[in-house]
C-alpha positions in Angstrom: -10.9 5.2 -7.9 -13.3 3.2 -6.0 -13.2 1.7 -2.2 -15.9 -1.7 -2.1 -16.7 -3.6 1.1 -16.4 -7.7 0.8 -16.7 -7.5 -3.3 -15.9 -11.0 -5.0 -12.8 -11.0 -7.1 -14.5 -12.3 -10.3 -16.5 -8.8 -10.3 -13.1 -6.6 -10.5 -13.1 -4.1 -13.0 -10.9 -5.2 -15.8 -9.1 -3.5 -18.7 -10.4 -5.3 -22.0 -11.2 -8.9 -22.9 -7.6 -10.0 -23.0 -4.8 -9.0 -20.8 -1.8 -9.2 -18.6 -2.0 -9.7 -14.8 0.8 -9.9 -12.1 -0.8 -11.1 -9.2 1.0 -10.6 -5.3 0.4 -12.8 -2.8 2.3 -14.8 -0.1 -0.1 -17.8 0.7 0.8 -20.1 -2.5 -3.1 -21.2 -2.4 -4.2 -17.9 -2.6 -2.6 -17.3 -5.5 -3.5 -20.0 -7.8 -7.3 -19.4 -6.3 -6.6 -15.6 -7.9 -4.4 -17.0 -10.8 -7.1 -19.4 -11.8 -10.5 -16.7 -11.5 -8.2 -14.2 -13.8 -7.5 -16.7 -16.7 -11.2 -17.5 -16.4 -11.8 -14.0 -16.8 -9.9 -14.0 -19.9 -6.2 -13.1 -18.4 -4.1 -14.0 -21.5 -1.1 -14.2 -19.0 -0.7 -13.8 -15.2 2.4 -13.7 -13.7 3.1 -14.6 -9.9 4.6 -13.4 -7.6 5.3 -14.6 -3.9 6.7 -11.1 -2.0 7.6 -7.9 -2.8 10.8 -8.1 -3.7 10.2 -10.7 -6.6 7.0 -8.9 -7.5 9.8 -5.8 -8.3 11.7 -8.3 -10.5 8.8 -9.9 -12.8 7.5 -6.6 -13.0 9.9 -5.9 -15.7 7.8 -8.4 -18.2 8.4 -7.5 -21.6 4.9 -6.7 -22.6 1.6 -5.5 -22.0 1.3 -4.1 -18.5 -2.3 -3.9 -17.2 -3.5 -5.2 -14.2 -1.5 -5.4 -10.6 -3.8 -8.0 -8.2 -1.6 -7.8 -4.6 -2.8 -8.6 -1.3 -1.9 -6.5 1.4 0.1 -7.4 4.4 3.2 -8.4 2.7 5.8 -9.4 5.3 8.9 -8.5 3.0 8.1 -4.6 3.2 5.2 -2.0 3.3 2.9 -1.8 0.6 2.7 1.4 -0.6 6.3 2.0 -1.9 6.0 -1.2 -4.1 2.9 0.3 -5.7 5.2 3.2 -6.6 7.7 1.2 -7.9 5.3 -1.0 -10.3 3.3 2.2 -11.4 6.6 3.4 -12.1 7.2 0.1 -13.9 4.2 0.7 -16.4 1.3 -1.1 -14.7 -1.5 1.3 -15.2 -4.1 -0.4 -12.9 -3.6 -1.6 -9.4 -5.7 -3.7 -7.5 -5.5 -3.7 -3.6 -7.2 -6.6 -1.8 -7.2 -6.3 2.0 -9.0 -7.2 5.4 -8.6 -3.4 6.3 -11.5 -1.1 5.9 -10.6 1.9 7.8 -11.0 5.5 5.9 -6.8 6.2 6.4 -5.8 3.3 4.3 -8.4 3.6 1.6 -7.1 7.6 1.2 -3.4 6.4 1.5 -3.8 3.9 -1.1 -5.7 5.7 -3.4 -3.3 8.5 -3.3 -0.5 5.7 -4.0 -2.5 5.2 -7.5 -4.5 2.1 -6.5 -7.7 2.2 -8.7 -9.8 -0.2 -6.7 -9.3 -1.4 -3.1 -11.2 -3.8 -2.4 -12.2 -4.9 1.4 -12.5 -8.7 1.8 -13.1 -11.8 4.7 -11.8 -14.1 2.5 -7.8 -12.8 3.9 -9.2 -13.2 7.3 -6.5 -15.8 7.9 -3.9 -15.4 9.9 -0.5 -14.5 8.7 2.9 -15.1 9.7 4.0 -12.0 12.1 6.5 -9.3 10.0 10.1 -8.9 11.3 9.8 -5.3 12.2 12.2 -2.7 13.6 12.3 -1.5 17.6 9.8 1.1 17.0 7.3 -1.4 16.4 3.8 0.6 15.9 1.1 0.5 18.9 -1.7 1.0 16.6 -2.2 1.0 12.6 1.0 1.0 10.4 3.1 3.3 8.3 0.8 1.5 5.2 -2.1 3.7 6.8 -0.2 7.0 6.6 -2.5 9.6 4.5 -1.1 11.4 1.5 -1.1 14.5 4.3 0.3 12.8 7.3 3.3 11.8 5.0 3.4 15.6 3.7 4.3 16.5 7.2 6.7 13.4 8.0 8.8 14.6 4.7 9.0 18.3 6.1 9.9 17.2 10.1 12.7 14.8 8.1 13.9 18.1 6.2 13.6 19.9 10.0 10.8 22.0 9.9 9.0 23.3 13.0 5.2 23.1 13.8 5.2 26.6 12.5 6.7 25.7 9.3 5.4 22.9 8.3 1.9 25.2 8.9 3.0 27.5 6.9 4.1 25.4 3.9 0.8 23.4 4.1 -1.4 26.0 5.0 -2.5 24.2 8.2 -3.2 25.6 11.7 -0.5 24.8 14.6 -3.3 22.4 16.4 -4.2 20.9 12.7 -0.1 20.0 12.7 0.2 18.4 16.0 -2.9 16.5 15.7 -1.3 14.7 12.2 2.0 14.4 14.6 -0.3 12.6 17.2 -1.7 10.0 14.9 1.6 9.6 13.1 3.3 8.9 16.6 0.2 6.7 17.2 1.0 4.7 13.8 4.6 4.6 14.2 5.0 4.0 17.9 7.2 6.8 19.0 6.2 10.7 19.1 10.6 11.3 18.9 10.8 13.2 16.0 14.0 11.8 15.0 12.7 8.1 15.6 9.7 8.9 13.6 11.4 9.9 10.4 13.8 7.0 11.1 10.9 4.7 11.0 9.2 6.3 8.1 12.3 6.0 5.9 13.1 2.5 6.8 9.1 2.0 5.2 10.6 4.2 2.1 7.4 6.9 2.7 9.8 10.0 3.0 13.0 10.1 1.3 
């Protein structure tokens, strides 16, 4: 598990000479650039895959399952639940490429089982705005939730107090409300109920 700053794709880590690749990315030129480095690199197939929702589909390849490549940003839905869903799918190494460098969504991805996030310029370009829901976030994203900050979101969705949710995570009553704070900071509402409502539409608490 490794975080790099602005490392060149034809350096990634990879599993042995010859393997499989599905490779995520919106911008059609983006992918073939990717498409075309990991065949050079010996990719004896790479599938595509233009959003999430068809990246959930050819995931089911009948085969060796090795690499995931996906840019972040995906418009279709968060990131994080669709790493889930292809770990779950037998792809044992994920690859995050992203323009973000900030410590809460290396740790959130990590914990999400990416093995290398990678932080690069080259995605610097601007992307077409998500459809998002009334509680549109102020700052950050529910992608940038830390594997603690969603510990607390499940427990206020299950109804837990300050107090509780201390107790079960062996946290202090500030420690608590300063998680609450930046949740409601990431999220764009401190309600309670509006906060789990967001969280669930992203699929980070059941």
């Amino acid at each position: 598990m490794v975080a790099l700053i602005e490392r060149p794709v034809a350096t990634l880590p990879l599993p042995r000479a010859r393997f499989t690749a599905l490779v995520i990315a919106e911008s059609t030129t983006r992918r073939a650039e990717i498409c075309a480095r990991l065949r050079g690199l010996g990719a004896r197939e790479v599938i595509e895959a233009a959003s999430g929702r068809e990246a959930r589909v050819r995931a089911q390849y009948e085969g060796e399952r090795d690499l995931v490549l996906i840019e972040g940003g995906l418009t279709d839905g968060p990131t994080l639940p669709l790493l889930a869903d292809l770990r779950l799918a037998g792809w044992r190494r994920v690859v995050l490429l992203t323009v973000r460098d900030d410590p809460y969504a290396v740790r959130a991805a990590i914990s999400a089982g990416v093995r290398c996030y990678v932080v690069t310029p080259e995605l610097a370009t601007p992307e077409p705005e998500p459809v998002l829901s009334r509680y549109r976030p102020r700052s950050g994203s529910p992608d940038e939730m830390s594997a603690r900050e969603v510990e607390v979101l499940q427990l206020v969705s299950e109804g837990c107090s300050n107090k509780d949710i201390g107790d079960v995570l062996g946290l202090s009553s500030l420690t608590v409300k300063s998680h609450l704070a930046r949740i409601a900071r990431k999220v764009g509402t401190g309600d309670r109920a509006e906060m789990v409502a967001h969280s669930m539409r992203a699929g980070l608490v059941r």
